[in-house]
Structure formats: structure tokens, C-alpha cells
LUMVEXVEX-229915 format. One record per residue: residue in one letter; z, x, y of N, C-alpha, C in turn. Coordinates in steps of 0.05 Angstrom, whole numbers, plus 5000, padded with zeros to 4 digits. Atoms other than C-alpha are relative to their C-alpha. Layout:
<mipas>
aZXYZXYZXY
...
</mipas>
This chain:
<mipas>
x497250064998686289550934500549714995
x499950345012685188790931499949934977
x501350135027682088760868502350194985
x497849795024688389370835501749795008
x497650085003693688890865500249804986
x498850095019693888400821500050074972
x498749945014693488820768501450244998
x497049724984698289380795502149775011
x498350164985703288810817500949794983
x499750105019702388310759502550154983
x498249895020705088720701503849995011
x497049944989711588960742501049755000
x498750314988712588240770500349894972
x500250095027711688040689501750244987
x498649805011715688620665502550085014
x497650074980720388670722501549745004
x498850264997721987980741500349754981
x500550175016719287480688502550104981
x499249955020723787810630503349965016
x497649994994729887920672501049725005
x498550274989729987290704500149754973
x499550185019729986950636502150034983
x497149875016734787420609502249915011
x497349974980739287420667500849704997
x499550164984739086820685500449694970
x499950155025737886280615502750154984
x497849955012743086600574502150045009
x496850044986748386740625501449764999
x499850405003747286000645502049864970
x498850135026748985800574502050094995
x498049824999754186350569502349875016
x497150044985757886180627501049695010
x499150304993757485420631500549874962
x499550055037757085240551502749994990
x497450005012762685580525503049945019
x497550104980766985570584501249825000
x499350204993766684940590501149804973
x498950205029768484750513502950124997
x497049835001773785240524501749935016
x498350094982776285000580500649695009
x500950334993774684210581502249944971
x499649995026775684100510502849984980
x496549995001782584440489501949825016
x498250164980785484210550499949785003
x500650265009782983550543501649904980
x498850075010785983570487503150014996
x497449914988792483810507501549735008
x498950164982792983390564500949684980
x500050305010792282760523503549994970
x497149975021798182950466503249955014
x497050074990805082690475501050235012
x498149684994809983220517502450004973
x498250045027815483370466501549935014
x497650184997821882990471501850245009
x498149864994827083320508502449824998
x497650115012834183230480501649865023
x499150164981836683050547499749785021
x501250144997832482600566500549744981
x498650205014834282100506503350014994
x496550104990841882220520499849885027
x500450264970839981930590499849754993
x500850305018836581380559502949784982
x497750175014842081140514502350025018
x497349984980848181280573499049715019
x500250254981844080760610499949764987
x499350285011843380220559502649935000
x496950045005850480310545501349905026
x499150074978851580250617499449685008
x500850265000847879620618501549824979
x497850135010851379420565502649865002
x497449944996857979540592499449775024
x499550094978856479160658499549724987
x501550415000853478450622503550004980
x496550105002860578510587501949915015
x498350044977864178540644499949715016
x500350234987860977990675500349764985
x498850205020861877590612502050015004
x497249984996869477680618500549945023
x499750004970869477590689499449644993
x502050365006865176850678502549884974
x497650125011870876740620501749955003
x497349934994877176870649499449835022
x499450164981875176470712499249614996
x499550205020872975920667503249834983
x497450025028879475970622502149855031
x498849934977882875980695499949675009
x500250304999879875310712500749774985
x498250225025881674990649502749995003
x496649934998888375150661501649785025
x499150134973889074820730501849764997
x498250155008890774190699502150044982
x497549955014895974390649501750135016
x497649804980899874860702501149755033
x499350234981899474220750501749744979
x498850265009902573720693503350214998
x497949755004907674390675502649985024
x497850014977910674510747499849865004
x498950184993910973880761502649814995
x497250065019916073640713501850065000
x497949854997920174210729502749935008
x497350174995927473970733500849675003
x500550285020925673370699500449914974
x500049965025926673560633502150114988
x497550035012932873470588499349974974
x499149955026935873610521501049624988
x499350295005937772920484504750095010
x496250054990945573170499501250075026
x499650054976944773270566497749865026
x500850204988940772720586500849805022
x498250224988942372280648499349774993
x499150325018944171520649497349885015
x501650204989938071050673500549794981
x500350325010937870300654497649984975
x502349965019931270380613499150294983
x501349815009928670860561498249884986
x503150105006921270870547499550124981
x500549935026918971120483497149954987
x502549935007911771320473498850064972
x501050065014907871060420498250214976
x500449825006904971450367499249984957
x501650095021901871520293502249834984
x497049935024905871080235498650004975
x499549895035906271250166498249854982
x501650035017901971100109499549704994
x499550235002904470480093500049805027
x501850214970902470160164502949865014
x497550155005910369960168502250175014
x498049864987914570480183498750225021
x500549804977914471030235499750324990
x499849755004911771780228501950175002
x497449944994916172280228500250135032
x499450044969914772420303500349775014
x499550294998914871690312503349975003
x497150055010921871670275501950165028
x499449854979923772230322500549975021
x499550094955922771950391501749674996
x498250274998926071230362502650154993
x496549894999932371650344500750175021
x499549954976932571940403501349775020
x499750264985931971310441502449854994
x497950145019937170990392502950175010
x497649814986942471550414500350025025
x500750124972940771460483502349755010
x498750244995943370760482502649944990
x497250135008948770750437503250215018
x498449844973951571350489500349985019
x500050164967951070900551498450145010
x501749854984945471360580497649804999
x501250194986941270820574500349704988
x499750335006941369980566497249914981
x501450185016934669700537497850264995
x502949915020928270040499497549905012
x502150205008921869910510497350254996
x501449825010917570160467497050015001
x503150074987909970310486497950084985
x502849795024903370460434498649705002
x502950125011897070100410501249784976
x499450265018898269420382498249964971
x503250095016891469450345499550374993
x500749735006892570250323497650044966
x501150015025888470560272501950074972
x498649855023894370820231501649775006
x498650215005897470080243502049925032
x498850124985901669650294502850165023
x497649745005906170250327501849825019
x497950104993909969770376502049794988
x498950185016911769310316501550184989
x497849725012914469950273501650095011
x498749824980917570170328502749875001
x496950204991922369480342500950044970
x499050045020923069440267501550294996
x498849725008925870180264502650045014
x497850114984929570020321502549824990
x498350285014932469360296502250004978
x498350065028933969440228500450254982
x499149775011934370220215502350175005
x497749934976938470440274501649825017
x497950075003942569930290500249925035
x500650084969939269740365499949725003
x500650194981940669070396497149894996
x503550104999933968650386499249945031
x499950114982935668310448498850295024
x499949834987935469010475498050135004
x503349825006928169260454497449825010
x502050174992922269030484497750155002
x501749865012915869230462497749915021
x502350024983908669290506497950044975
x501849955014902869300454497250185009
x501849904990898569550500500250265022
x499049754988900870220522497550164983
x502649965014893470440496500750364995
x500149725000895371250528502549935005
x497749904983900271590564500749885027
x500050084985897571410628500149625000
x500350264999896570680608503249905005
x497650125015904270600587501750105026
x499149954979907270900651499049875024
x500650194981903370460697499449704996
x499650235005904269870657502850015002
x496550014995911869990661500249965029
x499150034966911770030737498249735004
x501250244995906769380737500549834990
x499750285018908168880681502649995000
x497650025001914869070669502150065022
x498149954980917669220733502050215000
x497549795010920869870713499450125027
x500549914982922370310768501850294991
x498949784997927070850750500549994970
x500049965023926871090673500050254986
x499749725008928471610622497349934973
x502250045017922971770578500250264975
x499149845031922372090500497549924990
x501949865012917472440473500050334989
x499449775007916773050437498850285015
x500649794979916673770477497450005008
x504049924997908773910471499349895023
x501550264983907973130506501150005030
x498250164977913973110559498950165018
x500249964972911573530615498449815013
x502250184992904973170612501049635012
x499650254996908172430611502249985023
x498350054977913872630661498149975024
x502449924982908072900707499049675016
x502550224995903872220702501649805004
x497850174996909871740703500850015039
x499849934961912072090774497850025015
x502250074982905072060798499549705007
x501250305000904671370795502749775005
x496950144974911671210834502150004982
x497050125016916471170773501550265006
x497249834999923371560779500350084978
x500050065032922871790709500550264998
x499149695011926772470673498950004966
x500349975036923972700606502450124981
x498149965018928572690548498150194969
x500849865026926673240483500149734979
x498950165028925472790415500650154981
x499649825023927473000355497949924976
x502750015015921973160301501550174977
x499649805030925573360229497950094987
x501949855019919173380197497450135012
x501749804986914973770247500150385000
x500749745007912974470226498950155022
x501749764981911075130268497249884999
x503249974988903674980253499249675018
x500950234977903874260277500449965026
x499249984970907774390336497250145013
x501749844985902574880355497649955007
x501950115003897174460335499249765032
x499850194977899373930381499650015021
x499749874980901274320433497950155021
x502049925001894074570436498749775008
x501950364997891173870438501849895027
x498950084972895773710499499350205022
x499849764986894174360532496849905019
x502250034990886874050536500049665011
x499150284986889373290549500750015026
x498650034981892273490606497749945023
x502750044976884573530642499549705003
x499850284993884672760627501549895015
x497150074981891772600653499350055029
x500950044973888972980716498549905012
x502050214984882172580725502049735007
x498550384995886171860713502050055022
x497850024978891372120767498350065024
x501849904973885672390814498149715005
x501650234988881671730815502049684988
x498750215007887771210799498849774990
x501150195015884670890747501649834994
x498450285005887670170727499850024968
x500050065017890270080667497849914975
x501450125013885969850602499849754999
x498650204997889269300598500949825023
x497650164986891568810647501249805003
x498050175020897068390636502149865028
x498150014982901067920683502750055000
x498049884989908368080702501149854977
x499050085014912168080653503750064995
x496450164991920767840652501550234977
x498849945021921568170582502650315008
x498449755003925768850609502349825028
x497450104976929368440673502249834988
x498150205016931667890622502250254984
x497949775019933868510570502350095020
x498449884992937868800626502149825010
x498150244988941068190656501849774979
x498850105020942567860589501950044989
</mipas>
């Protein structure tokens, strides 16, 4: 029995076990891990890795929110403009109401002793007066010869670039219109607006005055005049050769002057100029 069992026990165990377990067991193996795993790794692998497709509502989201973003940096732009625009404004709505029932037509102008007459480009020829120039001296000129007011005195840049405007001014005065010389008295150094209204209350001793300039200017120069102690009503000039677009032009350019007018009244700046006391409007009136 010792010496049959291994070969009564062999074979079987080599015919039974050896075959099966190579069969069974090697090719399943490869069978069920191999392909499975190319089948199942593999595809899906490759699957997983491929874009998802685009869903239509998903890029209408997308674009509702840029737009939305959009929409809000607008807003805040406009918001940041308007309180900008708002600030700019401060000064022009402070030179505006202030003037308010200050401001007269040349034919219903009241009477003061002085009218002031603000300086301004002249004419080609360096000699005569622009025609807003011309404008505010015929104003001034009707003024006086209607007893509403006694003497002139006319205020600009002695040393202008478009020429001498308080010389043009007396000569237009003098010898065009038909004013009293005795009666005109000229400041060369009325540099601005502000300069020429606080040289009137300092050099010339003015204290209560009517003033002429054309619409655009007068709220601004009534404004700065009464900030700086004078009693002063603005009178309209007259401007024949002023057109819609220059008016508007002007009008525009004072709209943004006015932020100057308000610094020089917020830190009472002194004159450019300063000039001792000068007799020339006490003599005119007492003469």
C-alpha cells in the first residue's frame, strides 16, 4: 500500500488537480482581471476624462451674470459721476443764489453814486472795445446820463494781452459816448473779478455800487462784490454782437470760474495788486 500510493494517488492528484488548477484557476485569472479591467478602467477612464457637454442653461447663467456685473460697475459709475457733477456745482449754485434780488435790467436799474464796469477783451486794433466790451460801456454810459448813476470807473488789465482795456474803455467812454472825462476813472489793475471788487472797496473807497457786466458774468461778480462788504446790484450789459453759441460758450466757462471765485472768497485772498488809497472816485463825485 505504501509503495501503490504514490502511484495510485499521483496520477489523480496530476490528472485531477494539476490540470484543473491551471485551467481553473490561470485563465479565469486572466479572464476575469485582464479584460475586466480594460473594460472597465480603460473606457471609463476615458470617459471620465472628456469634457461633460455644454448645457444650454448653464451658459444663459453665465452671460445673465456678466451682464449683471456689468450693470452694477455702471451704476456705480453714475453714482461716482453725478455726485462728482454735484460737487462741481456747489460753487456755481452758491455764486447763483446769492445774487438773487440783485439783479436788474438796464431800465430798471436803481440809482447808486458809482457804476463799475468790468474789464474785458478789446478789439483787434488794441484801441477800441470788443463788442462785449462796447456793451458793458454803453450800458454804463446810459446809466449816467439817466441819473442812476454819477461817475464810472472802469476796471481790467492795464498790461492785457488783447491790449490796454482800462485805456479803451475811458476813450469809448470819453469820446464815443459822450461821458464826462472828469467823470471816469479808470483802475488798471482790476487783474479779475475778484481783484476789481476789492480794489473798489480798498483803493477807491467805493462802498455802495451798481455793477455791468454781461448775464453769463453778473451773478458771479454780484456774489464776490457782496462777499467782500460792497453794497453792490448787478445791472444786464448789452452785447449786439454776441451770438447763441458765444453766449453759451461763455456761460460754460463761468459755470467752471465760479470754483475760483469760491476758493478766493473762502481764503480772502488780497488782491494782486496793491495800491495805496486812492482820491480818484471821491474827487469825481465831489467835483
Amino acid at each position: 500500500m505504501s509503495a501503490g500510493d504514490p502511484a495510485g494517488r499521483r496520477p489523480a492528484d496530476a490528472a485531477g488537480q494539476g490540470p484543473v488548477d491551471a485551467a481553473a484557476q490561470r485563465p479565469s485569472d486572466a479572464a476575469a482581471q485582464r479584460p475586466s479591467d480594460a473594460a472597465a478602467q480603460r473606457p471609463s477612464d476615458a470617459a471620465g476624462q472628456r469634457p461633460p457637454p455644454v448645457d444650454d442653461g448653464q451658459l444663459a447663467t453665465g452671460a445673465a451674470d456678466r451682464a449683471s456685473r456689468w450693470r452694477r460697475r455702471l451704476i456705480r459709475a453714475a453714482i461716482l459721476g453725478l455726485a462728482a457733477l454735484l460737487l462741481a456745482s456747489i460753487p456755481w449754485l452758491w455764486t447763483t443764489t446769492a445774487a438773487r434780488g440783485h439783479l436788474y435790467g438796464e431800465a430798471d436799474a436803481p440809482a447808486a453814486d458809482v457804476v463799475i464796469v468790468l474789464g474785458t477783451a478789446v478789439a483787434a486794433d488794441r484801441r477800441q472795445p470788443g463788442d462785449r466790451l462796447a456793451g458793458r460801456l454803453e450800458t454804463a454810459a446810459a446809466l449816467v446820463k439817466s441819473g442812476r448813476a454819477r461817475v464810472v470807473l472802469v476796471s481790467g488789465d492795464g498790461g492785457g494781452t488783447s491790449g490796454d482795456e482800462p485805456a479803451a474803455m475811458t476813450a469809448h467812454l470819453t469820446e464815443r459816448l459822450g461821458v464826462d472825462p472828469r467823470r471816469v476813472v479808470a483802475d488798471p489793475f482790476g487783474l479779475d473779478t475778484y481783484d476789481t471788487c476789492a480794489r473798489a472797496r480798498d483803493v477807491y473807497g467805493v462802498e455802495r455800487a451798481l455793477i455791468v457786466t454781461q448775464s453769463y458774468h453778473l451773478s458771479r461778480a454780484v456774489t464776490l462784490c457782496r462777499h467782500l462788504g460792497l453794497d453792490v446790484d448787478g445791472v444786464t450789459a448789452r452785447c449786439a454782437g454776441c451770438g447763441p453759441v458765444l453766449l453759451v460758450g461763455k456761460a460754460v466757462r463761468d459755470y467752471f470760474a465760479s470754483g475760483k471765485a469760491a476758493w478766493d472768497a473762502v481764503r480772502g485772498r488780497p488782491p494782486a495788486v496793491s495800491s495805496p488809497v486812492n482820491s480818484g472816485v471821491t474827487d469825481a463825485l465831489t467835483g
